[in-house]
PyMOL Python script that loads the backbone (N, CA, C, O; Angstrom):
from pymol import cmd

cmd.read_pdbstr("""\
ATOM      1  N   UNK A   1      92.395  70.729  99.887  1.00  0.00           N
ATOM      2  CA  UNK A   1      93.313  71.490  99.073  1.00  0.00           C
ATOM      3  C   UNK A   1      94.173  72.401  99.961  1.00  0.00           C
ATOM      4  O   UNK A   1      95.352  72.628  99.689  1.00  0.00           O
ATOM      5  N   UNK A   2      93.507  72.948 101.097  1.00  0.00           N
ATOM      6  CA  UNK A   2      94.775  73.986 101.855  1.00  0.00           C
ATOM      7  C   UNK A   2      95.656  73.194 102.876  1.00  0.00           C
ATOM      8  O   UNK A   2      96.783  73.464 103.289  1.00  0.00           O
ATOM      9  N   UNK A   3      94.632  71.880 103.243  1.00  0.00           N
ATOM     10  CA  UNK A   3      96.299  71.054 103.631  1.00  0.00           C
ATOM     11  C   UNK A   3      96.960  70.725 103.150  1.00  0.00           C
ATOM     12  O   UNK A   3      98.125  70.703 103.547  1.00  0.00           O
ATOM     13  N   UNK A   4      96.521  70.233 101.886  1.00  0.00           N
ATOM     14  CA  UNK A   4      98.086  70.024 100.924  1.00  0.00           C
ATOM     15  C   UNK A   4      98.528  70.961 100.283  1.00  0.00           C
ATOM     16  O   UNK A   4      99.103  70.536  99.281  1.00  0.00           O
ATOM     17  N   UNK A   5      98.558  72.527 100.396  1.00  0.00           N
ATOM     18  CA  UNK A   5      99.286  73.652 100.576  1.00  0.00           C
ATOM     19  C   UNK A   5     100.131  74.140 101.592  1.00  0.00           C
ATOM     20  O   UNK A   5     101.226  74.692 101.493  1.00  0.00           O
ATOM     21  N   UNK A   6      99.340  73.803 102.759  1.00  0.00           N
ATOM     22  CA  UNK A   6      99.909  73.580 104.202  1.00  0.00           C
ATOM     23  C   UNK A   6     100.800  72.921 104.184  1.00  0.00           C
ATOM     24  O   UNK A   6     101.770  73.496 104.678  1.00  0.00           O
ATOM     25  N   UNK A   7     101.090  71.543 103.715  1.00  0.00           N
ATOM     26  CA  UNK A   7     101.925  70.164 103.887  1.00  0.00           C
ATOM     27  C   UNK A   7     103.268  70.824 103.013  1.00  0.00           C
ATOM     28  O   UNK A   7     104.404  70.678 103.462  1.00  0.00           O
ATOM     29  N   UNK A   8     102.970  71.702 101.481  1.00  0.00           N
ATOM     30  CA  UNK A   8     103.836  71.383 100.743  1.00  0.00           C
ATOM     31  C   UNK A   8     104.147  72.727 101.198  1.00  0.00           C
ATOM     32  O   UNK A   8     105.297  72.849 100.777  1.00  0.00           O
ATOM     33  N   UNK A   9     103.894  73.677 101.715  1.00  0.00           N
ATOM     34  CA  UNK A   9     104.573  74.969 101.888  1.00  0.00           C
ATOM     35  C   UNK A   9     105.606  75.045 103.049  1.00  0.00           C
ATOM     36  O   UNK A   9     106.355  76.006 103.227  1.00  0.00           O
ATOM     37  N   UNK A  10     105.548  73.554 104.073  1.00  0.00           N
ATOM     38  CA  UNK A  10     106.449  73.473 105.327  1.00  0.00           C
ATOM     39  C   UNK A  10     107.747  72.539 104.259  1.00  0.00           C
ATOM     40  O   UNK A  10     108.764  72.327 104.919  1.00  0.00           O
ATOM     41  N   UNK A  11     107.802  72.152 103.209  1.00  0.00           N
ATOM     42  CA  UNK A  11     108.449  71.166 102.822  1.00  0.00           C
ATOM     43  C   UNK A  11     109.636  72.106 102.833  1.00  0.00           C
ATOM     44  O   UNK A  11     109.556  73.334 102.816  1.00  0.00           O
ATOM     45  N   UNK A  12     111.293  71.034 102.881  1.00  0.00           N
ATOM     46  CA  UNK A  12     112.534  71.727 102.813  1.00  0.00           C
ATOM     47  C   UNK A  12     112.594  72.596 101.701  1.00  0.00           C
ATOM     48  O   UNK A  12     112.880  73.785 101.842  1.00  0.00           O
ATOM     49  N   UNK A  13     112.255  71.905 100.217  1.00  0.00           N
ATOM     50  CA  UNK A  13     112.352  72.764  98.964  1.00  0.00           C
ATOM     51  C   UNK A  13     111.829  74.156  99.093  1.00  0.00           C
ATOM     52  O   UNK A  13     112.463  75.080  98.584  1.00  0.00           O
ATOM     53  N   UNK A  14     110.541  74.404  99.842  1.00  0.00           N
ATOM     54  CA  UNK A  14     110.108  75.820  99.911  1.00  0.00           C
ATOM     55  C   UNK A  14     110.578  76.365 100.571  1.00  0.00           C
ATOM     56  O   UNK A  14     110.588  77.595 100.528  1.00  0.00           O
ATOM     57  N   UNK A  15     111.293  75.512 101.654  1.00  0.00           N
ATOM     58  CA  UNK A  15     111.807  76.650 102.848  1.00  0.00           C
ATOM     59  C   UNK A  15     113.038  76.877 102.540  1.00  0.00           C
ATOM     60  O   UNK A  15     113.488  77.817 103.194  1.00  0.00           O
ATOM     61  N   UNK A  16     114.002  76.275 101.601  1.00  0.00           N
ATOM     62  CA  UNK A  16     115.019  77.231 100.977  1.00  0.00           C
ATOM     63  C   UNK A  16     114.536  77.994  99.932  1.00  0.00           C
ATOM     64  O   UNK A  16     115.079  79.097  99.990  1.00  0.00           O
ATOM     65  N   UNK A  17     113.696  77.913  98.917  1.00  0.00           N
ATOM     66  CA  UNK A  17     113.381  79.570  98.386  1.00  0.00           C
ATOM     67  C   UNK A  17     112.928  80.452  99.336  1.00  0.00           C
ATOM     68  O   UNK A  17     113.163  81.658  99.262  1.00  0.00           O
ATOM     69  N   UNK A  18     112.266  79.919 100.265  1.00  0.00           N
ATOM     70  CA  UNK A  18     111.612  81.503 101.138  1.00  0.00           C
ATOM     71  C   UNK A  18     113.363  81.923 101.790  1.00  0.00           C
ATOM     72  O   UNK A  18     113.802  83.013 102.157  1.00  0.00           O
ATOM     73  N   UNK A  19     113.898  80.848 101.742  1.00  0.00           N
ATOM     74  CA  UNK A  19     115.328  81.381 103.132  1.00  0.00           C
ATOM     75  C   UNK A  19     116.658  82.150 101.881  1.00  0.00           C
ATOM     76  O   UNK A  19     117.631  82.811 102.244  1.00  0.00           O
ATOM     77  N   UNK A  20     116.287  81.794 100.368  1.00  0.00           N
ATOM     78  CA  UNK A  20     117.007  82.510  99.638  1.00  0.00           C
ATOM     79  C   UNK A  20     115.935  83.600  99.166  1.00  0.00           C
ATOM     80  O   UNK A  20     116.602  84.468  98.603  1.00  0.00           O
ATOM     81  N   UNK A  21     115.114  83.818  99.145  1.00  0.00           N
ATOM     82  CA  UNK A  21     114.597  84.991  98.931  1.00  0.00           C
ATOM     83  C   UNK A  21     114.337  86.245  99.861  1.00  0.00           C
ATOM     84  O   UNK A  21     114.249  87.402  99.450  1.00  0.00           O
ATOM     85  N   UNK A  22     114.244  85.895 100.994  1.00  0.00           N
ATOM     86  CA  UNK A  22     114.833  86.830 101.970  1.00  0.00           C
ATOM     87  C   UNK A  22     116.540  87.742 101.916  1.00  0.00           C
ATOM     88  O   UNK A  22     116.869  88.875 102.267  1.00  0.00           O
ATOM     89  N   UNK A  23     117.000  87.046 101.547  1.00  0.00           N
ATOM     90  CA  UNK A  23     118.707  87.631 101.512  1.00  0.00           C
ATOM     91  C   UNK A  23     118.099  88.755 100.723  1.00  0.00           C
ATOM     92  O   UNK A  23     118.548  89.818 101.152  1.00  0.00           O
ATOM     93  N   UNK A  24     116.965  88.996  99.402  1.00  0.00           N
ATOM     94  CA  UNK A  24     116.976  90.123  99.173  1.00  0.00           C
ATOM     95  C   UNK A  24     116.410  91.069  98.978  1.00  0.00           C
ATOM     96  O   UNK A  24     116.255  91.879  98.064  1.00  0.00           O
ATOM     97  N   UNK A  25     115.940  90.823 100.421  1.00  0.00           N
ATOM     98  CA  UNK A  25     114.781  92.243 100.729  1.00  0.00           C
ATOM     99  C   UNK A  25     115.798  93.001 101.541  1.00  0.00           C
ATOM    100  O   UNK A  25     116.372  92.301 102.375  1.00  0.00           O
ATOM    101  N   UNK A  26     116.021  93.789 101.512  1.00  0.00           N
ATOM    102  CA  UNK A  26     116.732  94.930 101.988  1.00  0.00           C
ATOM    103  C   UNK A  26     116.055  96.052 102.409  1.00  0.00           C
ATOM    104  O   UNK A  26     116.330  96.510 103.517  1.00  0.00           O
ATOM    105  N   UNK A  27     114.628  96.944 101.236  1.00  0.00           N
ATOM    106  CA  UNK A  27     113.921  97.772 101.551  1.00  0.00           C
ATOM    107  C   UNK A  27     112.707  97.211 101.310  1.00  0.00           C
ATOM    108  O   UNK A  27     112.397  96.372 100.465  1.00  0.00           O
ATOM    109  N   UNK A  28     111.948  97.840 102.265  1.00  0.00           N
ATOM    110  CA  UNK A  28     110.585  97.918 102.072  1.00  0.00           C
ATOM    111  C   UNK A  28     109.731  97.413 100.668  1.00  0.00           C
ATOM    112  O   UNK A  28     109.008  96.440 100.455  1.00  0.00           O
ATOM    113  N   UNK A  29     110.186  98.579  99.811  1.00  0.00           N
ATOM    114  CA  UNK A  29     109.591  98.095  98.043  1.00  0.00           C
ATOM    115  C   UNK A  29     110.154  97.436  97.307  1.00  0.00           C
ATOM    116  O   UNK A  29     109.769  97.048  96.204  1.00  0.00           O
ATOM    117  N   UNK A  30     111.210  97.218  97.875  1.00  0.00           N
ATOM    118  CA  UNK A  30     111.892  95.677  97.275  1.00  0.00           C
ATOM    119  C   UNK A  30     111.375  94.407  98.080  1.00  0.00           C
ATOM    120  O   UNK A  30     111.104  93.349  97.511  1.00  0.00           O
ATOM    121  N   UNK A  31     111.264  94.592  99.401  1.00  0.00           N
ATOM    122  CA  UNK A  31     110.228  93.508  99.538  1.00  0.00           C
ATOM    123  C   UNK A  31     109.132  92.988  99.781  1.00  0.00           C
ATOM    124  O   UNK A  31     108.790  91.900 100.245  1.00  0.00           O
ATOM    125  N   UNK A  32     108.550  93.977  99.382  1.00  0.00           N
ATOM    126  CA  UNK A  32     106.648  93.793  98.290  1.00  0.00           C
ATOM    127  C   UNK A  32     106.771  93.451  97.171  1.00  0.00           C
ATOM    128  O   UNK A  32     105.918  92.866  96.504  1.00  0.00           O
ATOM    129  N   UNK A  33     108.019  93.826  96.776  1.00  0.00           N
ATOM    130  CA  UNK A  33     107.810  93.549  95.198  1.00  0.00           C
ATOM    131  C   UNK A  33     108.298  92.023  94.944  1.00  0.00           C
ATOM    132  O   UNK A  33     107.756  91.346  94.069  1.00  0.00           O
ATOM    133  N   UNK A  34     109.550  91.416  95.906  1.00  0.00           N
ATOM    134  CA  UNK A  34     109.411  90.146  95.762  1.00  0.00           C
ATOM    135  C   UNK A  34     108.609  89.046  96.648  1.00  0.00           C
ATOM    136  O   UNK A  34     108.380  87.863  96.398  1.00  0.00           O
ATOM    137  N   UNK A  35     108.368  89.595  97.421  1.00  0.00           N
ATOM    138  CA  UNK A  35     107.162  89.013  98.188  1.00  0.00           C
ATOM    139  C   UNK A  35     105.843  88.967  97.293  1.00  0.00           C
ATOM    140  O   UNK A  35     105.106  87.992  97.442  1.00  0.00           O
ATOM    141  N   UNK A  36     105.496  89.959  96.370  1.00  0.00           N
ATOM    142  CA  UNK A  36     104.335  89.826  95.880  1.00  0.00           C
ATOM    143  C   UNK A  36     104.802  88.963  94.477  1.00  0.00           C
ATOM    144  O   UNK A  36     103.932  88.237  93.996  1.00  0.00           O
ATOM    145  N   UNK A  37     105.626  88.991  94.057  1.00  0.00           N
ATOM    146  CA  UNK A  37     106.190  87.825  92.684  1.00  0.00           C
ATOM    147  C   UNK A  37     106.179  86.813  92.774  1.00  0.00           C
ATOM    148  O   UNK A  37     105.658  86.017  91.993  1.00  0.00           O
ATOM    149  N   UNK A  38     106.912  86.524  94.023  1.00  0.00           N
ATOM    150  CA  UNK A  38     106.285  84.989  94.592  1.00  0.00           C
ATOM    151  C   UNK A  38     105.127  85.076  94.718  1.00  0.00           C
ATOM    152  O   UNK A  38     104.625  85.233  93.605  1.00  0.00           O
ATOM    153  N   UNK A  39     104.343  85.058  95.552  1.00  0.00           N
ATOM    154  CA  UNK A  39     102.894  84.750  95.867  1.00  0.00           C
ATOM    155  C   UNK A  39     102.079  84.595  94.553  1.00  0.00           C
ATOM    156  O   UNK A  39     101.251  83.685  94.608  1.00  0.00           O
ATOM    157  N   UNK A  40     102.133  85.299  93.360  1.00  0.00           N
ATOM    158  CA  UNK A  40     101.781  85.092  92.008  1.00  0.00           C
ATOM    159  C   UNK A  40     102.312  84.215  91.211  1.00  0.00           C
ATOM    160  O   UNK A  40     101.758  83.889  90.161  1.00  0.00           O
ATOM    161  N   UNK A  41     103.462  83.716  91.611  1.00  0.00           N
ATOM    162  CA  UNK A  41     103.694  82.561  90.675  1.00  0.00           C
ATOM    163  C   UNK A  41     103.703  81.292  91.569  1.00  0.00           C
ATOM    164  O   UNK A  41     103.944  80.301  90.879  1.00  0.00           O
ATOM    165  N   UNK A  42     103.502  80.977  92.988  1.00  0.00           N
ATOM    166  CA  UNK A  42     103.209  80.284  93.829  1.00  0.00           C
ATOM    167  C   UNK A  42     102.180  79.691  93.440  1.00  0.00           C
ATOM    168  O   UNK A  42     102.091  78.502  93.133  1.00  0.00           O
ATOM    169  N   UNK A  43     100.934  80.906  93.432  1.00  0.00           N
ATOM    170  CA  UNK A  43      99.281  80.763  93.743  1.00  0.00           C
ATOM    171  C   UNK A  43      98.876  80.038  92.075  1.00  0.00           C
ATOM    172  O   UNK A  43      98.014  79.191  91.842  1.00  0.00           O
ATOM    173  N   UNK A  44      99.768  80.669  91.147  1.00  0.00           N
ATOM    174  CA  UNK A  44      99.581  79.960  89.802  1.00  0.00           C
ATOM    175  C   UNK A  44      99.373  78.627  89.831  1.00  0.00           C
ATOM    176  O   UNK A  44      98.410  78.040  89.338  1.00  0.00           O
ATOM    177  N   UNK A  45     100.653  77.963  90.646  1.00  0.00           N
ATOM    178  CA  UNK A  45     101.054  76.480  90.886  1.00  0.00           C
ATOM    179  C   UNK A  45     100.030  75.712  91.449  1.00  0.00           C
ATOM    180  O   UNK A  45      99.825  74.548  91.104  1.00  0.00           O
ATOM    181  N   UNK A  46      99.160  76.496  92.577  1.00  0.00           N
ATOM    182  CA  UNK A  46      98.139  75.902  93.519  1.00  0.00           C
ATOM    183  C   UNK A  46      98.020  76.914  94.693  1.00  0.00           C
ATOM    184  O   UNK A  46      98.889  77.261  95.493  1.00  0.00           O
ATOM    185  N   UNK A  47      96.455  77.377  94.567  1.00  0.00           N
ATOM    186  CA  UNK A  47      96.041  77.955  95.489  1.00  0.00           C
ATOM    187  C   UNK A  47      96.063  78.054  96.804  1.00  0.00           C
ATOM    188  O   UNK A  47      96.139  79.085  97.472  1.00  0.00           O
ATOM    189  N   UNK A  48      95.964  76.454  97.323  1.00  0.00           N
ATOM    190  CA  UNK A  48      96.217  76.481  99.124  1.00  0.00           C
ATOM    191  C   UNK A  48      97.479  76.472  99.460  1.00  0.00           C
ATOM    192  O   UNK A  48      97.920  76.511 100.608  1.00  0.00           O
ATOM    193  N   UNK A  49      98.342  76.397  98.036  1.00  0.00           N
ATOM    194  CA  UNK A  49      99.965  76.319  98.376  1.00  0.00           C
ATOM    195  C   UNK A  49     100.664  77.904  98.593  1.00  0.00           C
ATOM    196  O   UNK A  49     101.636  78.209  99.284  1.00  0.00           O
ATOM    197  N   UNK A  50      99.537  79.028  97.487  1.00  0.00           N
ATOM    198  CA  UNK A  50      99.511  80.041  97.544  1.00  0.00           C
ATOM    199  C   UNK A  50      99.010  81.267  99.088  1.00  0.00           C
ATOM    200  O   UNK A  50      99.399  82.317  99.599  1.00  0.00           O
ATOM    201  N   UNK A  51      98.102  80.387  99.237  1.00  0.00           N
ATOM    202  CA  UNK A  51      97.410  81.272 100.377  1.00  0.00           C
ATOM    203  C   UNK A  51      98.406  80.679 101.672  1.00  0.00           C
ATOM    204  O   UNK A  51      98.115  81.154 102.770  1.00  0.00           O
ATOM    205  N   UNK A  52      99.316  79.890 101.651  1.00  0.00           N
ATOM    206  CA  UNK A  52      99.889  79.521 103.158  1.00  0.00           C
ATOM    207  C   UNK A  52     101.069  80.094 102.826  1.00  0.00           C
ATOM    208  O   UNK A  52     101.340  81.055 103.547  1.00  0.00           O
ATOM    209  N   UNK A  53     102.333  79.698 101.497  1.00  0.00           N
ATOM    210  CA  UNK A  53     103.259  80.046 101.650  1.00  0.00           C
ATOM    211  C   UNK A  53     103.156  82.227 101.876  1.00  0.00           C
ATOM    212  O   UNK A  53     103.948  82.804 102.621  1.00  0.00           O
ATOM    213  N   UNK A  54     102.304  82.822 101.247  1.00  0.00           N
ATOM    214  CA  UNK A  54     102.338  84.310 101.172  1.00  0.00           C
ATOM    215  C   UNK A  54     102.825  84.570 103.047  1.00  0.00           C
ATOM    216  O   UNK A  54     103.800  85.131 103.547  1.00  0.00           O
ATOM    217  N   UNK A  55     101.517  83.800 103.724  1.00  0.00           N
ATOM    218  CA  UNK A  55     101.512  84.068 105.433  1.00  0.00           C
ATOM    219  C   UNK A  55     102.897  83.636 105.835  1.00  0.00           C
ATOM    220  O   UNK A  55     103.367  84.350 106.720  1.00  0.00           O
ATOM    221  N   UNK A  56     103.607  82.747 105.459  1.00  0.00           N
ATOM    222  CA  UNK A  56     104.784  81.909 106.102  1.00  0.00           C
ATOM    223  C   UNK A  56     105.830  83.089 105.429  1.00  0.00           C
ATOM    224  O   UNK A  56     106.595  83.636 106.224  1.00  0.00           O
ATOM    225  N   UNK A  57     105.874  83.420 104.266  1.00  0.00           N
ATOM    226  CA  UNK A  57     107.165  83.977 103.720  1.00  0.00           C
ATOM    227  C   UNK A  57     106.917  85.664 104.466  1.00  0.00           C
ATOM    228  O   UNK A  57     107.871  86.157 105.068  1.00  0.00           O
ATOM    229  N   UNK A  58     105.665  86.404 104.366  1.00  0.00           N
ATOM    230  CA  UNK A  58     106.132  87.551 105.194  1.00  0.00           C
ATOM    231  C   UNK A  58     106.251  87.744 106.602  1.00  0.00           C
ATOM    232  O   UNK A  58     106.546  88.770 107.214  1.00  0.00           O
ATOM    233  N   UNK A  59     105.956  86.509 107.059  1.00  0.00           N
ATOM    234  CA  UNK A  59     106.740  86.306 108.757  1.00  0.00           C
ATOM    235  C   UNK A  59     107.977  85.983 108.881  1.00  0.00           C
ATOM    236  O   UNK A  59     108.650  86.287 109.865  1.00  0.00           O
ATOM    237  N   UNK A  60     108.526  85.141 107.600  1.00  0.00           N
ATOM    238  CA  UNK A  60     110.067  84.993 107.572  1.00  0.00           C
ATOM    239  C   UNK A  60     110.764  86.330 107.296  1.00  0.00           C
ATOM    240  O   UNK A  60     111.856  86.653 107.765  1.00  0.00           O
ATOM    241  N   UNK A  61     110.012  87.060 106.487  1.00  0.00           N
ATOM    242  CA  UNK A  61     111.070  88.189 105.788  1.00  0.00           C
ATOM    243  C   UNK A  61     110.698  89.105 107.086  1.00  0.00           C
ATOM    244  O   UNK A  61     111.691  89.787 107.336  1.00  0.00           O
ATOM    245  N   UNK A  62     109.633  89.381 108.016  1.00  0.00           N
ATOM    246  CA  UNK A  62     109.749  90.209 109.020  1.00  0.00           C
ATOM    247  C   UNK A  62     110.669  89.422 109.993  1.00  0.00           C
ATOM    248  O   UNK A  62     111.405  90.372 110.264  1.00  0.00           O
ATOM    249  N   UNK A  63     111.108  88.534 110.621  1.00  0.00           N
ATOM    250  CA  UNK A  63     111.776  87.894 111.563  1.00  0.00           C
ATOM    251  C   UNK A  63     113.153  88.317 110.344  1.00  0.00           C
ATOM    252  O   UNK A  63     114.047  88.735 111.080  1.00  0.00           O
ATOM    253  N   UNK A  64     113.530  88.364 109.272  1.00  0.00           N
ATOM    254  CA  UNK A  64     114.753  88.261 108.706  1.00  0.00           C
ATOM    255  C   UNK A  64     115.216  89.971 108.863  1.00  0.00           C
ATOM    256  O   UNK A  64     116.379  90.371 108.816  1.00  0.00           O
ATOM    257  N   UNK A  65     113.973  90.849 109.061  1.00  0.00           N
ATOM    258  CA  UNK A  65     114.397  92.522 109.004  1.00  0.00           C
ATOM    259  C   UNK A  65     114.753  92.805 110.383  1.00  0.00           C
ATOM    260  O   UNK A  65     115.714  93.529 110.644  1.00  0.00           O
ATOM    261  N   UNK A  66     113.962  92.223 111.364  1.00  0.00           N
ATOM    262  CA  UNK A  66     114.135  92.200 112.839  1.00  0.00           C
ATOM    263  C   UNK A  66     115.451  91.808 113.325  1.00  0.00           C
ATOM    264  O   UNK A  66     116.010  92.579 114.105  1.00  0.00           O
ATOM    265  N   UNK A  67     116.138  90.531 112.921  1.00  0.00           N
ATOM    266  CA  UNK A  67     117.420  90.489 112.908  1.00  0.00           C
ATOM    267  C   UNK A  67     118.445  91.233 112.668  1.00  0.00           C
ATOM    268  O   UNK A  67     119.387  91.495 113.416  1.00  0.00           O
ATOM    269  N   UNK A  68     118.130  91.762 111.001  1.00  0.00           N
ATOM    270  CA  UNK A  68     119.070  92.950 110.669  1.00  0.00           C
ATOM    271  C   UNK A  68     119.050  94.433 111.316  1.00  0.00           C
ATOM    272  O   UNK A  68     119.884  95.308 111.085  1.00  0.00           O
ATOM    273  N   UNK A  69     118.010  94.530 112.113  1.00  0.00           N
ATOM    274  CA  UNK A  69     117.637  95.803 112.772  1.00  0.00           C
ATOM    275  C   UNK A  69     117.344  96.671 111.888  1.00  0.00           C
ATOM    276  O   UNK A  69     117.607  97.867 112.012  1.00  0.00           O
ATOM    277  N   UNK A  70     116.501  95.921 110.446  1.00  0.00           N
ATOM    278  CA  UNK A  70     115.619  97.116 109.423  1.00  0.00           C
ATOM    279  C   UNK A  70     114.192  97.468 109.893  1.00  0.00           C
ATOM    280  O   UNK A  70     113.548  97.062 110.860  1.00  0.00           O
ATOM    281  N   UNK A  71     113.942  98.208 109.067  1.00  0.00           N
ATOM    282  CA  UNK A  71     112.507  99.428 108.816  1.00  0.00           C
ATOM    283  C   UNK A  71     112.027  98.745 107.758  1.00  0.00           C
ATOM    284  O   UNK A  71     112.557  98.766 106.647  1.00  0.00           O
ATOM    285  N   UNK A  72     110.611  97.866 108.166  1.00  0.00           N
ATOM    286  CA  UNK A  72     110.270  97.003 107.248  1.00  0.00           C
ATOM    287  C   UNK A  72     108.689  97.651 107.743  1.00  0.00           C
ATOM    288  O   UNK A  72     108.467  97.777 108.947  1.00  0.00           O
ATOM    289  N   UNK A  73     107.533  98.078 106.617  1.00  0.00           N
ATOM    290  CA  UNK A  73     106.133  98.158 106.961  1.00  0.00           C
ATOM    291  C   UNK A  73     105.501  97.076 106.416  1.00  0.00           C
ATOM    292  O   UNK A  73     105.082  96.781 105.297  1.00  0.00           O
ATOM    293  N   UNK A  74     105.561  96.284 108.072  1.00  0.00           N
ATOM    294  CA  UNK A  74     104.656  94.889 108.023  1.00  0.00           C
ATOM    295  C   UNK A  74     103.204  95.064 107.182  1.00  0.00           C
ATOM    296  O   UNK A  74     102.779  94.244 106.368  1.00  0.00           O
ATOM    297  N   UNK A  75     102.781  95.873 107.429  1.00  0.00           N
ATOM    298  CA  UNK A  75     101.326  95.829 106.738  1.00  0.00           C
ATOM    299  C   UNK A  75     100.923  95.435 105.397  1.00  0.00           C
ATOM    300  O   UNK A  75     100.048  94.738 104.885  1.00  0.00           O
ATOM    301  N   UNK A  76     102.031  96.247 104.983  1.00  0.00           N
ATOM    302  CA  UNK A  76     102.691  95.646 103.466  1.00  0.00           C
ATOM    303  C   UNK A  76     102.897  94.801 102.719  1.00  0.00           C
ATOM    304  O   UNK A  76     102.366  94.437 101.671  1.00  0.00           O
ATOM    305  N   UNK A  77     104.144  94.308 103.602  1.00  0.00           N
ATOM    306  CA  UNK A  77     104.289  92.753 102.948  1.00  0.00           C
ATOM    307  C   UNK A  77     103.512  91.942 103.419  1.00  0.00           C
ATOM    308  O   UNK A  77     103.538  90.821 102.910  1.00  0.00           O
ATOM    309  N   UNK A  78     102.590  92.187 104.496  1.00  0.00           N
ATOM    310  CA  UNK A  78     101.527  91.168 104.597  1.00  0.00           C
ATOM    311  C   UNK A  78     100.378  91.396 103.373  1.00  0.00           C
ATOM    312  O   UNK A  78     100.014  90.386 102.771  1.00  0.00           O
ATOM    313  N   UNK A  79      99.995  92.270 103.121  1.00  0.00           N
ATOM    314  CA  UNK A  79      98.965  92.672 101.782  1.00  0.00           C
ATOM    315  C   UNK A  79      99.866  91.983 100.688  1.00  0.00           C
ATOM    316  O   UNK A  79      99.359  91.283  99.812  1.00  0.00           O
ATOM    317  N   UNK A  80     101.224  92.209 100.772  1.00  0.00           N
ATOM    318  CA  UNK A  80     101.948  91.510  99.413  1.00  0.00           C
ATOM    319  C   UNK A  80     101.547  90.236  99.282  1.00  0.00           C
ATOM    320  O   UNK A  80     101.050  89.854  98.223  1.00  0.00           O
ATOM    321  N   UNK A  81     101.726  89.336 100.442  1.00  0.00           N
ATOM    322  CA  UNK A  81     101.755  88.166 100.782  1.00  0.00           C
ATOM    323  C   UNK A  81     100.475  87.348 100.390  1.00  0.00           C
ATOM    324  O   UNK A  81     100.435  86.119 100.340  1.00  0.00           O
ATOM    325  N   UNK A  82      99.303  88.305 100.083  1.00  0.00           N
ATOM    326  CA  UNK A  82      98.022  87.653  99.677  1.00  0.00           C
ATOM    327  C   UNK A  82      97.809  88.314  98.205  1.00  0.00           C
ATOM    328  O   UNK A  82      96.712  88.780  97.897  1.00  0.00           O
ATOM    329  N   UNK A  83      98.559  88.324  97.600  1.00  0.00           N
ATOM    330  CA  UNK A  83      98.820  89.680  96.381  1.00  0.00           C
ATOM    331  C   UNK A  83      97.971  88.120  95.081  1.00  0.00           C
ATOM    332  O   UNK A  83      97.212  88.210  94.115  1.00  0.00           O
ATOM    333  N   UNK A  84      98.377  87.374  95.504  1.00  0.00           N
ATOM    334  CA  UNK A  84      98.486  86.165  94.603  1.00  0.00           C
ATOM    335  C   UNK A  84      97.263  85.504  94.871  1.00  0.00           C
ATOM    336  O   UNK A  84      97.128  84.373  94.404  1.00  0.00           O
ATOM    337  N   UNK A  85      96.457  85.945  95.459  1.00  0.00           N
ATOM    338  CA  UNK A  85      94.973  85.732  95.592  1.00  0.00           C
ATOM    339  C   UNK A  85      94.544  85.784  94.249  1.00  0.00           C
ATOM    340  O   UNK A  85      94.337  84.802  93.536  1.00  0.00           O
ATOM    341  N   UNK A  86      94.396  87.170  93.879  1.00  0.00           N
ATOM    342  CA  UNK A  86      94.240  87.999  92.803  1.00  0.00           C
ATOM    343  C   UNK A  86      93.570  87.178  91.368  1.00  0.00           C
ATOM    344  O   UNK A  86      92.529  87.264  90.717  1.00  0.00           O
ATOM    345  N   UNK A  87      95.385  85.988  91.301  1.00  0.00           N
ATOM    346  CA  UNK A  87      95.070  85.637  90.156  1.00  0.00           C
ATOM    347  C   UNK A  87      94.306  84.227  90.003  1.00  0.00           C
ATOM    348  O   UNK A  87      93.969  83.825  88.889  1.00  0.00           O
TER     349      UNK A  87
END
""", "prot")
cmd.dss("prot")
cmd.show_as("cartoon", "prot")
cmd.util.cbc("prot")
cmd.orient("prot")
């Protein structure tokens, strides 16, 4: 089950929502809050699809703040990123 979360979380389709959902994190609690929305309606879909895309999308959105030269608390959106455990 987490390789075929693995498999489907590298697929193109996910990697343009993670690459359009980045455009809108801007702050910090805006992006926990969509970092953690995804991961809950991800993890709904399938769990190992849940537990890989959370790790993949808050390394994208930190590599996407690093670019912009923002103030992003990694710790955060990494806790966001497993938010979807939960359910």
């Amino acid at each position: 089950m987490l390789v075929l979360g693995h498999a489907l979380a590298l697929t193109r389709l996910v990697d343009l929502l993670m690459s359009y959902a980045t455009r809108f994190c801007t702050s910090t609690a805006k992006t926990a809050a969509i970092v953690a929305f995804l991961m809950i309606v991800v993890s709904l879909f399938n769990w190992g699809l849940g537990l890989i895309f959370g790790a993949i999308l808050a390394r994208k959105v930190g590599e996407h703040t690093a670019r912009a030269n923002g103030q992003l608390n990694y710790a955060l959106i990494g806790a966001a990123g497993y938010s979807g455990l939960m359910v």
